[in-house]
Backbone as a chain_set.jsonl record, in Angstrom:
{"seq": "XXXXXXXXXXXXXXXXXXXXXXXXXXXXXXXXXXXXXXXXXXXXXXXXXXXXXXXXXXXXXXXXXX", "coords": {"N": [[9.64, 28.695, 140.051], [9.279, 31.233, 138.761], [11.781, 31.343, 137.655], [11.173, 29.951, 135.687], [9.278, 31.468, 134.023], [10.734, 33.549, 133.702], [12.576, 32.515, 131.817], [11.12, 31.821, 129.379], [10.38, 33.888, 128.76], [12.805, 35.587, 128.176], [13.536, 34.081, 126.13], [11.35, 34.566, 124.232], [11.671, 37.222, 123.335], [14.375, 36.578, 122.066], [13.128, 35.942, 120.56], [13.053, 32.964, 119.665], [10.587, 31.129, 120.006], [9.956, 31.178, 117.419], [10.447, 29.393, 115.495], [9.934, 25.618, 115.08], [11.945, 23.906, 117.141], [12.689, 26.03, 119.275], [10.026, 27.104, 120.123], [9.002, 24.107, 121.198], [10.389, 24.069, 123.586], [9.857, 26.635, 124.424], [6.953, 25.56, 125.317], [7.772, 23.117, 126.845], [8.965, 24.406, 129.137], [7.177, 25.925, 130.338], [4.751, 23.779, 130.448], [6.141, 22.278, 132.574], [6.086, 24.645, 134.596], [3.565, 24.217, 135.377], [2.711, 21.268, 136.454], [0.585, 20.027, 136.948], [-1.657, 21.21, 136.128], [-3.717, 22.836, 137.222], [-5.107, 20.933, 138.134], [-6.838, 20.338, 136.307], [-7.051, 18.007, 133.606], [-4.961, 18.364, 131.095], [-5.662, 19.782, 127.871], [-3.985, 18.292, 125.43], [-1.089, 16.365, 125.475], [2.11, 16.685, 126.15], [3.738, 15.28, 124.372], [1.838, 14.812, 121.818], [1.313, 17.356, 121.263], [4.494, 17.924, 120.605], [4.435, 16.215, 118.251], [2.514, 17.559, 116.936], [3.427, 20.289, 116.803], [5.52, 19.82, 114.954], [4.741, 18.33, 112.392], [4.317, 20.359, 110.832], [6.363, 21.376, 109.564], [7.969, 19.065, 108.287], [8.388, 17.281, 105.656], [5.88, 15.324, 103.79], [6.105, 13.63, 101.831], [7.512, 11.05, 100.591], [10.93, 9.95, 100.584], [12.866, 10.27, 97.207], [14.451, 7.188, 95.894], [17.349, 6.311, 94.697]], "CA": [[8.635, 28.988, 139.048], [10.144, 32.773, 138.769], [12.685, 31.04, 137.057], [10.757, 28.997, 134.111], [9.028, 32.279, 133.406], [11.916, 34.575, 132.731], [13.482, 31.78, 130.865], [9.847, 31.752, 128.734], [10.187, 35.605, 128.361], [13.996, 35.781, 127.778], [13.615, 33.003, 124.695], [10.403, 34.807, 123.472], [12.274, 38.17, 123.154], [15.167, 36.492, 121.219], [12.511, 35.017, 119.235], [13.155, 31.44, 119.626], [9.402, 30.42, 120.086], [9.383, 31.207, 116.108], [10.991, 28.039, 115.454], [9.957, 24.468, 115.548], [12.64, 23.33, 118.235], [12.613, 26.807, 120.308], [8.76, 26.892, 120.623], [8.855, 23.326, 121.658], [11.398, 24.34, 124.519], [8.728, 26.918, 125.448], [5.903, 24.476, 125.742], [8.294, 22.122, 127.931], [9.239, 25.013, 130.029], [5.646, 26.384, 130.858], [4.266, 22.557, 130.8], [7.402, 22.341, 134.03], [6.06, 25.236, 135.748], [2.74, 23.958, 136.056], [2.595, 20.443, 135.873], [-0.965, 19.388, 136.729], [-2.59, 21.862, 134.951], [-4.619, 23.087, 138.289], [-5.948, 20.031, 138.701], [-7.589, 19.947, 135.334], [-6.487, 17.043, 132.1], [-4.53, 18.773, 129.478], [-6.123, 18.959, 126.326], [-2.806, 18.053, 124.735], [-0.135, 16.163, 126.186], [3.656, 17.149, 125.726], [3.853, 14.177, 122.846], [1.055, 15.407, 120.939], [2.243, 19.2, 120.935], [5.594, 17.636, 119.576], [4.061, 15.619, 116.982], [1.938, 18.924, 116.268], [4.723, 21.127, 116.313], [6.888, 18.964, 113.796], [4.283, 18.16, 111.665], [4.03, 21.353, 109.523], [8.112, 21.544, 109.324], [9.055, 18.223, 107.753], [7.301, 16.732, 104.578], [4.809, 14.14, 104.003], [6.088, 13.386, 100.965], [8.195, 9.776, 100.783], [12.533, 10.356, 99.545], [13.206, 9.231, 96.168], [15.133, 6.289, 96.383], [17.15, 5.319, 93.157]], "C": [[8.964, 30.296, 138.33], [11.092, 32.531, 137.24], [12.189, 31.107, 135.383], [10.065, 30.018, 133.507], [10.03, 33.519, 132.943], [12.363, 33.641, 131.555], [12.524, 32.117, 129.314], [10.069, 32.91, 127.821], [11.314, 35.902, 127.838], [14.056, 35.187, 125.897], [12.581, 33.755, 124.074], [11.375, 36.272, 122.538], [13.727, 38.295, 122.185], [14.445, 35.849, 119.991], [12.499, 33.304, 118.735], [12.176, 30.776, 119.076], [8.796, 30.229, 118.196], [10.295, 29.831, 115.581], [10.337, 26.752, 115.894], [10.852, 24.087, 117.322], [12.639, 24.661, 119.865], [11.128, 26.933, 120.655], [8.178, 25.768, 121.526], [9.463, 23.266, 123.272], [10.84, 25.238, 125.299], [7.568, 26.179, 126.238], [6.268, 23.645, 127.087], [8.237, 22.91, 128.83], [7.601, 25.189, 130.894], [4.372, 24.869, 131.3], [4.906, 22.203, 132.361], [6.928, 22.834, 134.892], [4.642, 24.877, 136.007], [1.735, 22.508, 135.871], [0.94, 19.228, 135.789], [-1.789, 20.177, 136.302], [-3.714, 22.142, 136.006], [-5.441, 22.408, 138.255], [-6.383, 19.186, 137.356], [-6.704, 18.755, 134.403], [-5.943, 18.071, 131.502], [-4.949, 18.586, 128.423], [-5.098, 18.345, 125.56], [-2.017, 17.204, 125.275], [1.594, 16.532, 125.232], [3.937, 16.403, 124.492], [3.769, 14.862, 121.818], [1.44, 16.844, 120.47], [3.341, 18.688, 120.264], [5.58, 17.094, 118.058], [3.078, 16.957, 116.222], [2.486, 19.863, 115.121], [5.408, 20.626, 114.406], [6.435, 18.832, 112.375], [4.211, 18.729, 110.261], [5.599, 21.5, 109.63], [9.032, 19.976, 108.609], [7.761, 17.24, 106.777], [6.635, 15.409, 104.996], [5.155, 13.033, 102.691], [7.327, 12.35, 100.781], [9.533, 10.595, 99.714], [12.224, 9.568, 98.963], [14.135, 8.593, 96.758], [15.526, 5.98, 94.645], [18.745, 5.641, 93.21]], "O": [[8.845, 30.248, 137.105], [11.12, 33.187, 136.199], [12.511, 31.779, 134.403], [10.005, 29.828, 132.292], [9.937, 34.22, 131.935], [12.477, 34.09, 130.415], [13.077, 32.564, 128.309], [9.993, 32.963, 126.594], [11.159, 36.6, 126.835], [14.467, 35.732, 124.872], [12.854, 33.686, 122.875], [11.645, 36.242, 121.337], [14.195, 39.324, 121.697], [14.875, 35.419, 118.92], [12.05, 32.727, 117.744], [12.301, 30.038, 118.098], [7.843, 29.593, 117.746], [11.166, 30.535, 115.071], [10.129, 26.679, 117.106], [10.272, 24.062, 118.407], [12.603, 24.349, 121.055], [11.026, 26.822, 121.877], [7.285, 25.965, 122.35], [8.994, 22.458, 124.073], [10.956, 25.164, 126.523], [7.342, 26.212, 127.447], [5.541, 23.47, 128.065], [7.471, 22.522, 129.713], [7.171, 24.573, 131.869], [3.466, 24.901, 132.133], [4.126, 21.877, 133.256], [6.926, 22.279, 135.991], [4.338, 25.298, 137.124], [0.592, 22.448, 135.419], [0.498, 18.306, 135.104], [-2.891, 19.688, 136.051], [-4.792, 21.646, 135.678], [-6.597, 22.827, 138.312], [-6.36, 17.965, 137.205], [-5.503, 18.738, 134.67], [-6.795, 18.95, 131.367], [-4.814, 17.513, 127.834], [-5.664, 17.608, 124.753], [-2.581, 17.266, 126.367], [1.912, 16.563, 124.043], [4.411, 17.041, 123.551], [4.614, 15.374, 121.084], [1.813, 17.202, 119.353], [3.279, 18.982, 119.07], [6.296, 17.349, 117.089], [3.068, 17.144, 115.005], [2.381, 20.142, 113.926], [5.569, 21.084, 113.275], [7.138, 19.041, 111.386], [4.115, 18.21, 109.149], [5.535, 22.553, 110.265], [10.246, 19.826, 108.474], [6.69, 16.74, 107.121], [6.733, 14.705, 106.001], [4.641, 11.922, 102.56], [8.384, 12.978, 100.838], [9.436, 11.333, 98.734], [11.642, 8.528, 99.271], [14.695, 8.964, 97.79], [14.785, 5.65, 93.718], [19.488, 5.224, 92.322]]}, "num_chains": 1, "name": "protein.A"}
């Protein structure tokens, strides 16, 4: 567990978590170290956070095609 939090802290400190794909890589990590959520439901599940994440980083808006 030691582990998945340096890793957390190491990546925050290079700034990763400001990124789509390195933020998502936090989430996984910290989702890892505690995977039932002390017992409780997750408001979120790992999916949903991805589809979150992604959402505001890649348009909505259909490619021309011609």
């Amino acid at each position: 567990m030691f582990e998945g939090f340096r890793e957390i802290v190491l990546a925050m400190e290079r700034k990763e978590h400001l990124t789509p794909n390195g933020l998502m890589r936090v989430i996984e990590v910290a989702y890892s170290m505690n995977p039932n959520s002390k017992g409780r439901e997750r408001l979120r599940t790992l999916e949903e956070l991805r589809e979150r994440i992604l959402r505001g980083h890649t348009s909505d808006i259909p490619l021309a095609r011609g």
